[in-house]
C-alpha positions in Angstrom: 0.0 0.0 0.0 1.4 3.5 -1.0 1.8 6.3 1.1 -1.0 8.3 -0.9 -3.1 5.5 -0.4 -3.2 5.5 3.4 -2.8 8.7 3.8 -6.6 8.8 2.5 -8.1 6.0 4.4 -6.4 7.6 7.5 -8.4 10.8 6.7 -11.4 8.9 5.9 -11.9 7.4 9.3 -10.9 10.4 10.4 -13.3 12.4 8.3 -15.9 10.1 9.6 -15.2 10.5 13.4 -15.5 13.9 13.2 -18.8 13.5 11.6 -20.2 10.9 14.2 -19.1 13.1 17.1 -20.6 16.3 15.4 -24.2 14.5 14.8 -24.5 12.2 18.3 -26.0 13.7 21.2 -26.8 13.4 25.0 -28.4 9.9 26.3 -31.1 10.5 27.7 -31.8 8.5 30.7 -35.5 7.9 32.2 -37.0 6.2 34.8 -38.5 3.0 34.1 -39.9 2.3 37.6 -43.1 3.1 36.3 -42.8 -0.2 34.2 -42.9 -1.7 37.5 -39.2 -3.0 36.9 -37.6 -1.8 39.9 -38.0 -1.2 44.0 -40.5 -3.7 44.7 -38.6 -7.2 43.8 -36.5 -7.6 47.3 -34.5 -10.6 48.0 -32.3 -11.8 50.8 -28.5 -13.4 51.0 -27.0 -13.5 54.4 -28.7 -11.6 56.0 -28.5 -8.7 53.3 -31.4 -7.2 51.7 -31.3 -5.9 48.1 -33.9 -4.6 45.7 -33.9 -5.2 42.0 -33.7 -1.7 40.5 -33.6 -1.2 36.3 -31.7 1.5 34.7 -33.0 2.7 31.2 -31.9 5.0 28.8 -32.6 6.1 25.2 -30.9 4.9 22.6 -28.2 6.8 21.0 -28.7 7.4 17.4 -25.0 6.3 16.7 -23.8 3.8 20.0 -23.3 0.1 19.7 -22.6 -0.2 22.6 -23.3 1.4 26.4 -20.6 1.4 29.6 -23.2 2.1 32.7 -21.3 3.4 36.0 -23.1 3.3 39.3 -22.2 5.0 42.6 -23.1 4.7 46.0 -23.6 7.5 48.3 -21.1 7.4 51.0 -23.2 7.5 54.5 -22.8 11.1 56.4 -21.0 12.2 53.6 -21.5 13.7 49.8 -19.1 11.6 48.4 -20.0 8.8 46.3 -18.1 5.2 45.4 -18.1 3.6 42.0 -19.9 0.1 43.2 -20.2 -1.0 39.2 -19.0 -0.4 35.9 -20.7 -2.2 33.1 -20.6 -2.6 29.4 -24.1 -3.4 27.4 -25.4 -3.7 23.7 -28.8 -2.8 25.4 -30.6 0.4 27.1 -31.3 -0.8 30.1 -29.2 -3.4 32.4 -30.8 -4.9 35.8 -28.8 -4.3 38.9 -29.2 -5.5 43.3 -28.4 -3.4 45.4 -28.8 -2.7 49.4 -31.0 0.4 50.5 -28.9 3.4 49.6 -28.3 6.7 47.9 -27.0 5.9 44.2 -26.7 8.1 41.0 -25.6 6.2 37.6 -24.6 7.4 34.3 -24.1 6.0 30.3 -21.1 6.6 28.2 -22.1 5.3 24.7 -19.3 4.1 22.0 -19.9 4.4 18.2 -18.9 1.5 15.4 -15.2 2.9 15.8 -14.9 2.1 19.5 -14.5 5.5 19.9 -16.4 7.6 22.9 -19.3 8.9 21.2 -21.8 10.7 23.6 -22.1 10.1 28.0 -25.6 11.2 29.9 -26.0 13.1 32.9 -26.1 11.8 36.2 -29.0 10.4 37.7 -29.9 10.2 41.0 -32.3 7.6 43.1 -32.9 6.3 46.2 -33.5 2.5 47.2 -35.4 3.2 50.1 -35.4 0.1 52.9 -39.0 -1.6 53.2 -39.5 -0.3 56.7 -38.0 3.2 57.6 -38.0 4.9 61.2 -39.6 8.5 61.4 -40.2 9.5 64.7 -38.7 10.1 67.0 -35.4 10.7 65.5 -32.5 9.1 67.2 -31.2 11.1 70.3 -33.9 13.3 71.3 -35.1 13.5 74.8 -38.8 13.3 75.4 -40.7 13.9 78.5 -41.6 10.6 80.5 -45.3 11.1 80.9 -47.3 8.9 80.5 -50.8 11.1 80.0 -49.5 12.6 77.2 -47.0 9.7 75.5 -45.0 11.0 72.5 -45.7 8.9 69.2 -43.4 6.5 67.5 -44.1 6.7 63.5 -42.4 4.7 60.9 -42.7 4.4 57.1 -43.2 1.5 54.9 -42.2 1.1 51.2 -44.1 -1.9 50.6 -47.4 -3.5 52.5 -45.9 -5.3 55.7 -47.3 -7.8 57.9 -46.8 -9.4 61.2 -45.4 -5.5 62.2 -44.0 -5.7 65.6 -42.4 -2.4 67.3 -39.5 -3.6 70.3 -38.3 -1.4 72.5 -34.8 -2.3 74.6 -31.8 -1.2 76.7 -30.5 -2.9 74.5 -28.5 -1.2 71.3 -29.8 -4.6 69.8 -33.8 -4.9 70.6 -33.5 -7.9 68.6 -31.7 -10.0 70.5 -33.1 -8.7 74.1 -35.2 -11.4 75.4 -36.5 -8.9 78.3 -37.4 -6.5 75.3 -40.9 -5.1 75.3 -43.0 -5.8 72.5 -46.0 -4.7 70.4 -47.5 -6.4 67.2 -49.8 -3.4 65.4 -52.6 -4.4 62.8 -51.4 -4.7 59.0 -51.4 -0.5 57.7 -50.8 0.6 61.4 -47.5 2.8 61.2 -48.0 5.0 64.5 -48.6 4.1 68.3 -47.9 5.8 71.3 -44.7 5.2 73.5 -45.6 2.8 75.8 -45.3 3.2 79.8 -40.9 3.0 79.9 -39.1 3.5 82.6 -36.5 6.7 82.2 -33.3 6.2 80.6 -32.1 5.6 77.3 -34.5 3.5 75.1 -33.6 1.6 71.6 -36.3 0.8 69.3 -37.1 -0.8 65.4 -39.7 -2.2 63.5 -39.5 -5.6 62.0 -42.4 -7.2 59.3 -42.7 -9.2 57.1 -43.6 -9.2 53.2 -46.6 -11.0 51.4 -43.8 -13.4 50.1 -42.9 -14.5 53.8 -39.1 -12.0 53.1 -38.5 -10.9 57.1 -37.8 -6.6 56.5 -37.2 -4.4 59.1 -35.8 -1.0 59.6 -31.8 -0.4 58.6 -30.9 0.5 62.0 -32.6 1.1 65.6 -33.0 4.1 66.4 -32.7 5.9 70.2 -34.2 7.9 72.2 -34.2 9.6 75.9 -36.9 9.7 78.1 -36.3 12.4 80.6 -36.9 12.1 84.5 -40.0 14.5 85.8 -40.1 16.4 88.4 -42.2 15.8 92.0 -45.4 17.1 91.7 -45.9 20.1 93.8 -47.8 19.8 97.6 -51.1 20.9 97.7 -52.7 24.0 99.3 -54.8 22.5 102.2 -57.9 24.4 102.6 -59.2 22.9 105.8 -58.8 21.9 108.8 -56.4 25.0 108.8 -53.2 24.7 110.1 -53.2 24.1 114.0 -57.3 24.5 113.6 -58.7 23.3 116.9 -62.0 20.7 116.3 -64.5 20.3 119.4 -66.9 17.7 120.1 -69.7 20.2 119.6 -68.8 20.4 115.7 -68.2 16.4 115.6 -71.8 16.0 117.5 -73.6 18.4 115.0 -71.6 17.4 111.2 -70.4 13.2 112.8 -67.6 13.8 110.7 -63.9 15.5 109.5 -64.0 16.9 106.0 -60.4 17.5 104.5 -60.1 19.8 101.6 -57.2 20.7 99.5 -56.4 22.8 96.3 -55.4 21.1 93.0 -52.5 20.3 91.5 -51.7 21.0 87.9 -50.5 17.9 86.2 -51.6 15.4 88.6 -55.0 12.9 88.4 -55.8 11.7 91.6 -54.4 12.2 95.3 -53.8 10.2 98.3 -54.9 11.6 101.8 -53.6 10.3 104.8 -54.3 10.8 108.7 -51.5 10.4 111.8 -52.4 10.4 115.6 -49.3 12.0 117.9 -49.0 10.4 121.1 -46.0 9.2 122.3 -45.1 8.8 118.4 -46.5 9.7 115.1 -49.1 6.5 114.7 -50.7 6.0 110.7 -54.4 5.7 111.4 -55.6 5.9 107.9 -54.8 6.2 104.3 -57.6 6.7 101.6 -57.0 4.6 98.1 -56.5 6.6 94.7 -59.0 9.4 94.7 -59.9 11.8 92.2 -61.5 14.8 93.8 -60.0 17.8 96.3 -62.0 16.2 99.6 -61.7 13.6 101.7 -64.8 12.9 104.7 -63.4 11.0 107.9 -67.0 9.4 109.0 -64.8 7.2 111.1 -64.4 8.9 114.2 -63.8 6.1 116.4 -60.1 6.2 115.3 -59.8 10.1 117.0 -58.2 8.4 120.2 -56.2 11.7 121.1 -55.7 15.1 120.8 -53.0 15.7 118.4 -53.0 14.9 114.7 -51.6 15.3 111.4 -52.6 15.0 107.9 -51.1 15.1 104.8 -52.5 14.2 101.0 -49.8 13.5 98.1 -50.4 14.2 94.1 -49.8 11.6 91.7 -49.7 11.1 88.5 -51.6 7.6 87.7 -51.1 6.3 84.3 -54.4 4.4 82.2 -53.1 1.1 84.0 -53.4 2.6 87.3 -50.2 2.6 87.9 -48.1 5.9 89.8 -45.9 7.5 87.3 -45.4 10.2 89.0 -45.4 11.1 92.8 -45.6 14.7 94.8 -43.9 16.5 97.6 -45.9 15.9 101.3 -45.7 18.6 103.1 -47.8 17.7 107.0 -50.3 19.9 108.0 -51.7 19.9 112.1 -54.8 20.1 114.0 -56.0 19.1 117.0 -59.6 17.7 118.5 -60.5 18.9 121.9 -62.4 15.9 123.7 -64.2 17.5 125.7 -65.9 15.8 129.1 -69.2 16.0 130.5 -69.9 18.1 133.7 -71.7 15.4 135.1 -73.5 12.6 134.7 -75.7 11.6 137.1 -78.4 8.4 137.3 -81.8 9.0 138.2 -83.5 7.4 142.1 -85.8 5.3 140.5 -87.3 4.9 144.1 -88.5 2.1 145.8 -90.1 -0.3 143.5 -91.5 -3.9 144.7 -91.7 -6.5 142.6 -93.9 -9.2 141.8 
């Protein structure tokens, strides 16, 4: 072959490049979930769970083939990993992956093997089946159990069999003390449950129509913070050092106690000391709901000197206390007073029969 000769085939491939690169243009990539090709097909491999996802693209007027590179988002960063590179004659390829952040892009090559166009990069998201919203991991919430904060979660796909654990535990999974709650298929919210205070670990495990076991990427945590005592009630009567005769006790045959209310609490608890020689508990009323208590049981008034007291609570809907108050003692006495006299009437002389 003369030099003339391939000098012109040289500058007919060339000629020919130039015109390929000059007419190809941008891939354009689209989303074919819509097709129902990707995000819903889940499978599991040790332990891991991936999700079938299909990336598309238009076809370039001039490619024969496609190279397809996918990143991963980098977790608390914006950084992003190449986690596949792959060549294709198609426009699409099928790829598993884990739940993640990803973006992917298409470099197509012309008849040559030269470079002849790349898309943009596209961004998605491969969401996990089950995905903790509230409340986000280290927030402290108040520990009361009247007004319980809510624990929300997301799901991608229906779920069945949901059950919510909460645990000391970093691992509610494997806590066999852990406290659990199964919720009706659809249910994604419920309230906190009665916890102690402390720091709390919670997730959300399901399962899919196919019998797949999902649950949420990670627990999540949360604080629940220690309240305060309740504050002491006024006390309204008997007032303080108040002096009760027999006279009164004759005419009303009993002792009513009376108190202010106490913001935040639901029901109080009234007790009753005698003094003599030491402080003696004569009586202490159940759970009660209302500002009064009536002593009809005088009987127990054996001496002079007394003290009651009542204590706020906090009762949550099990009836249990979640949340005691301050005591503070408050005095009074009953004067027993004595007859003058008593005297027995002369029946005189009687005779019998």
């Amino acid at each position: 072959m003369d030099i003339k000769k391939t000098f012109y085939i040289f500058f007919l491939l060339s000629f020919l490049e130039v015109i390929v690169l000059a007419q190809s243009q941008d891939i354009s990539i689209y989303d074919s979930s819509a097709e129902g090709d990707s995000s819903k097909k889940l499978s599991k491999t040790d332990g891991t769970l991936s999700s079938l996802q299909r990336l598309a693209w238009d076809e370039a007027r001039y490619a024969v083939r496609y190279t397809v590179v996918l990143e991963q988002k980098r977790e608390n960063s914006g950084a992003y990993t190449e986690v596949l590179r792959s060549d294709t004659d198609q426009i699409y390829i099928d790829v598993t992956v884990p739940p993640g952040e990803y973006r992917y892009m298409v470099m197509s090559y012309n008849v040559l093997g030269l470079p002849d166009t790349q898309s943009e990069w596209d961004y998605f998201t491969v969401h996990n089946p089950i995905t903790l919203v509230q409340p986000r991991s280290g927030v402290s919430l108040s520990n009361n159990p009247l007004s319980p904060s809510p624990v929300m979660w997301s799901t991608e796909i229906p779920v069945q069999n949901s059950r919510i654990i909460f645990s000391r535990d970093p691992d509610p999974t494997k806590d066999p003390h852990a406290i659990v709650q199964y919720v009706t298929q659809g249910t994604t919210t419920i309230n906190i449950p009665s916890l102690g205070e402390g720091i709390w670990y919670w997730t959300v495990l399901g399962e899919t129509a196919d019998g797949l076991s999902v649950s949420a990427t990670a627990p999540s945590w949360f604080t629940l913070l220690s309240l305060p005592p309740l504050s002491s009630p006024q006390y309204i009567r008997p007032n303080d050092n108040e002096v009760i005769t027999l006279n009164q006790l004759m005419t009303e045959r009993k002792i009513v106690f009376q108190w202010g209310e106490v913001p935040e609490a639901n029901a109080y608890i009234f007790s009753l000391y005698g003094i003599s020689d030491k402080q003696d508990l004569l009586f202490t009323s159940p759970l009660i709901s209302e500002t009064s208590f009536e002593l009809t049981d005088l009987a127990i008034l054996t001496t002079e000197d007394y003290i009651w007291h009542v204590e706020a609570v906090l009762v949550s809907r099990n009836g249990t206390i979640e949340r005691r108050g301050i005591i503070q003692q408050q005095p009074f006495k009953v004067y027993i007073n004595r007859s003058d006299t008593l005297r027995v009437r002369n029946l005189g002389t009687k005779y019998g029969l």
